[in-house]
Backbone as CSV, one residue per row, in Angstrom:
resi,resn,N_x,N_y,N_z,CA_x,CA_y,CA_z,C_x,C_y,C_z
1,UNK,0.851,-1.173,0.000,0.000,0.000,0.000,0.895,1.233,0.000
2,UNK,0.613,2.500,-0.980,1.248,3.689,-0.604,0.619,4.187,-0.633
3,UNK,0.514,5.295,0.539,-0.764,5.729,0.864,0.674,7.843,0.869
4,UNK,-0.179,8.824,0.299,0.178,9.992,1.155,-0.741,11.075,1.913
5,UNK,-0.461,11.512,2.806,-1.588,12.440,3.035,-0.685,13.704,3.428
6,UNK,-1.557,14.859,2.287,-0.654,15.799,2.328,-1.966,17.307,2.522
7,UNK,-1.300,17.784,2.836,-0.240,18.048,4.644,-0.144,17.833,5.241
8,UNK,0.510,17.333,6.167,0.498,16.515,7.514,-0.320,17.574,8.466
9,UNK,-0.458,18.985,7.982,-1.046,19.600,8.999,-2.552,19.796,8.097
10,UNK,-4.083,19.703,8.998,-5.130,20.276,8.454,-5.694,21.213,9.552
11,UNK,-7.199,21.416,8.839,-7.979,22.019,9.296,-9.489,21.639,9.514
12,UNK,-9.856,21.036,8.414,-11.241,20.207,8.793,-11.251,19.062,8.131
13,UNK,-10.293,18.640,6.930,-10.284,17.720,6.428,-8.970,17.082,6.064
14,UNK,-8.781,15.775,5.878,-7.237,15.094,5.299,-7.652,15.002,3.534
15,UNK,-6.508,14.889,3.014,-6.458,14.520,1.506,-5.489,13.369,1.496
16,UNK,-6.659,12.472,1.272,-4.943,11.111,0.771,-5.265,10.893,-0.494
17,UNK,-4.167,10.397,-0.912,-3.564,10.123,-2.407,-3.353,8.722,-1.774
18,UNK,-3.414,7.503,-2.845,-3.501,6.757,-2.699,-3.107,5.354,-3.923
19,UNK,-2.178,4.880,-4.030,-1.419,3.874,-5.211,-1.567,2.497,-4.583
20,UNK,-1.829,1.840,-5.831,-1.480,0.025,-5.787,-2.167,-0.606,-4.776
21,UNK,-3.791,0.503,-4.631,-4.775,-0.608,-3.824,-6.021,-1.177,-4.086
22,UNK,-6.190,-1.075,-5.487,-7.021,-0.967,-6.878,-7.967,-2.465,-5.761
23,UNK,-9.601,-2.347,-5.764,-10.208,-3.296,-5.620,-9.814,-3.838,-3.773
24,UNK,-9.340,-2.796,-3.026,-8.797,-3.617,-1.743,-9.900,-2.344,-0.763
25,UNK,-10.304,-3.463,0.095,-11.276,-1.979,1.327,-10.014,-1.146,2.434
26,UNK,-9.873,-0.317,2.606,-8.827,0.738,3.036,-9.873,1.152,4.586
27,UNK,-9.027,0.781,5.353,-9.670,1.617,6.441,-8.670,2.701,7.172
28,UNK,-9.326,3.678,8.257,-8.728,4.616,8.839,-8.973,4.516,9.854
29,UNK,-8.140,5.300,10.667,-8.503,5.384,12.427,-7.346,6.558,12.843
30,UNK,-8.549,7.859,13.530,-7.653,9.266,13.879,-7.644,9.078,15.157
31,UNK,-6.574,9.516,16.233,-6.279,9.463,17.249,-5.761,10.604,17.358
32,UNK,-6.759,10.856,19.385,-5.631,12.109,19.445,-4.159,11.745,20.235
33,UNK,-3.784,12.579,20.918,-2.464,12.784,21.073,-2.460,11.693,22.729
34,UNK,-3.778,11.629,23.332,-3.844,10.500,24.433,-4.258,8.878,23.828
35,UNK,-4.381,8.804,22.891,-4.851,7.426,22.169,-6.246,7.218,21.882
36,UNK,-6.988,8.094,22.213,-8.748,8.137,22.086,-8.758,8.036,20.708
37,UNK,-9.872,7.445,19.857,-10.154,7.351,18.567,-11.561,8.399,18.711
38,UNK,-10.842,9.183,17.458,-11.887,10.657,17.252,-12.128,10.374,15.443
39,UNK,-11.791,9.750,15.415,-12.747,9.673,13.597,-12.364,8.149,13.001
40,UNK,-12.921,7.379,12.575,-12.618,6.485,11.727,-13.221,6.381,9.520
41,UNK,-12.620,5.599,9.163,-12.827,5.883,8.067,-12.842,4.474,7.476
42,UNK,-13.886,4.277,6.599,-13.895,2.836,5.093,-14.010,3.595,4.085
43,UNK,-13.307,3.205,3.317,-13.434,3.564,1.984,-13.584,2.107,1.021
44,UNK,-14.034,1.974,0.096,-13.412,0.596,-1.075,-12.648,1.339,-1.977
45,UNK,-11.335,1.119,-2.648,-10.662,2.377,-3.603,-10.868,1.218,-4.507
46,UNK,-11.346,1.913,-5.442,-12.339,1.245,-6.843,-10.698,1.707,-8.473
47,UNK,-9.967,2.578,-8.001,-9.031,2.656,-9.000,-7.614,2.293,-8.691
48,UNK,-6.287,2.151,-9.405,-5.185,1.943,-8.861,-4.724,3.393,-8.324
49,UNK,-4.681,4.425,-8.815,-4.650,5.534,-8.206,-5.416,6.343,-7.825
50,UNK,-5.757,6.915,-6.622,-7.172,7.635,-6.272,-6.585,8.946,-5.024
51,UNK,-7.682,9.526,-5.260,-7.435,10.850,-4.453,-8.414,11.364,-3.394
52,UNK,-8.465,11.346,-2.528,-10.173,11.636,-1.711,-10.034,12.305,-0.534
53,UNK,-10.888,12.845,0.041,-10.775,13.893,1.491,-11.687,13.200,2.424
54,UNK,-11.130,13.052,3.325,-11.304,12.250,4.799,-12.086,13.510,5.536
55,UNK,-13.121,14.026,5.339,-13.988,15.327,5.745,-14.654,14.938,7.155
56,UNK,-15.358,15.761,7.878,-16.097,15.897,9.563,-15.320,15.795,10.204
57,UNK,-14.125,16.315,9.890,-13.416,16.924,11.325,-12.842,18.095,11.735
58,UNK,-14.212,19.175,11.840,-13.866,20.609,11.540,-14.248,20.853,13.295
59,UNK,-14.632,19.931,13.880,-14.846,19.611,15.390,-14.167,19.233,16.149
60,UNK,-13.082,18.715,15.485,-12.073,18.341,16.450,-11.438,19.514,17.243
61,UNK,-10.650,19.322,18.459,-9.658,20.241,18.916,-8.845,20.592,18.318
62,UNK,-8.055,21.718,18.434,-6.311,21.610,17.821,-5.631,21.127,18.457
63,UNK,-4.794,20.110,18.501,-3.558,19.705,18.853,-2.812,18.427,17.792
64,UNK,-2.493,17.569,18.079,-1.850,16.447,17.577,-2.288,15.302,17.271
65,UNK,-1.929,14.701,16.168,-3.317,13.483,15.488,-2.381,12.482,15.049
66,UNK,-2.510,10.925,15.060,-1.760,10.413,14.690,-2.841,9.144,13.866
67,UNK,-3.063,9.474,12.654,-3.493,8.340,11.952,-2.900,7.387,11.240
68,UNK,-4.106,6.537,11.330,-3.124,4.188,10.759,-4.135,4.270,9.843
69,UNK,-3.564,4.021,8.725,-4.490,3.285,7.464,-3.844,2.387,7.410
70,UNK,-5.098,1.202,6.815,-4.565,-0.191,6.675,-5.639,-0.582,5.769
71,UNK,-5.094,-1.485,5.186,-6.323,-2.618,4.205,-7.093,-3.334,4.779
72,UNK,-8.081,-3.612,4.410,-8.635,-4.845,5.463,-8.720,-5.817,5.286
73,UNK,-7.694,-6.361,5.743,-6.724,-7.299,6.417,-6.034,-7.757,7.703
74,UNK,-6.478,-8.499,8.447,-6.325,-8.482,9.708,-5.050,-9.359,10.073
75,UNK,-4.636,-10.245,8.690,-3.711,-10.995,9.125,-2.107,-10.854,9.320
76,UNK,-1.377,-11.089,9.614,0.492,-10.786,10.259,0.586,-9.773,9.507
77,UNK,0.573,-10.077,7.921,1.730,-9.673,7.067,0.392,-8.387,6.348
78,UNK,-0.567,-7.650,7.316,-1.157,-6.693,6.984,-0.541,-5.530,6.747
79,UNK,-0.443,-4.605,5.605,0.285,-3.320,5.272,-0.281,-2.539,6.470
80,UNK,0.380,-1.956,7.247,-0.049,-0.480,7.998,1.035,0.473,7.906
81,UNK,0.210,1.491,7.687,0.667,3.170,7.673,0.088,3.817,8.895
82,UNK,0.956,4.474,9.544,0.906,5.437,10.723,1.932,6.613,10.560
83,UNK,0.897,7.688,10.670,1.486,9.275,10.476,0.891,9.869,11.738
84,UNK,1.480,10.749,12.133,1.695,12.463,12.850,1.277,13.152,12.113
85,UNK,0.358,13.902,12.636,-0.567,15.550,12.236,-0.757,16.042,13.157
86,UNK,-0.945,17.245,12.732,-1.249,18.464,13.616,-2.360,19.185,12.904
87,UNK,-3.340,19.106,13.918,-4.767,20.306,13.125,-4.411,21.901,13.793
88,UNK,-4.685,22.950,13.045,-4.394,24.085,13.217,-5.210,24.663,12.757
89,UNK,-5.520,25.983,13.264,-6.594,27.152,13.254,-6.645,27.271,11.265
């Protein structure tokens, strides 16, 4: 899976870009900076390259966010991605 999400910093929404997961279900999970889960996300990415905004989180606090995308796939050799963000005014 290559997943990017750019900027690492938002404001109400993420943008990921997204390669080589053509036909696979993609999930998300936002955390804040104590480990609480404050947004989750499914998507199915229907192309090999795709682009989409992870939107409703113009409610959150500001501080520090650390989201895991993963395929869904639960087994050993499951791809996971984990990033650092920061939401800002």
């Amino acid at each position: 899976m290559l997943a990017k999400i750019k900027p690492s910093n938002f404001i109400d929404a993420l943008q990921l870009e997204l390669s080589a997961m053509q036909g696979t279900p993609l999930r998300g999970i936002l955390r804040d900076d104590s480990g609480l889960i404050c947004s989750t996300l499914e998507k199915k990415i229907v192309h090999e390259h795709e682009q989409f905004t992870w939107s409703g989180l113009n409610d959150l606090p500001y501080g520090r966010y650390t989201v895991e995308l993963f395929q869904d796939d639960d087994g050993p050799d499951a791809e996971r991605l984990k990033m650092n963000l920061v939401k800002r005014i």
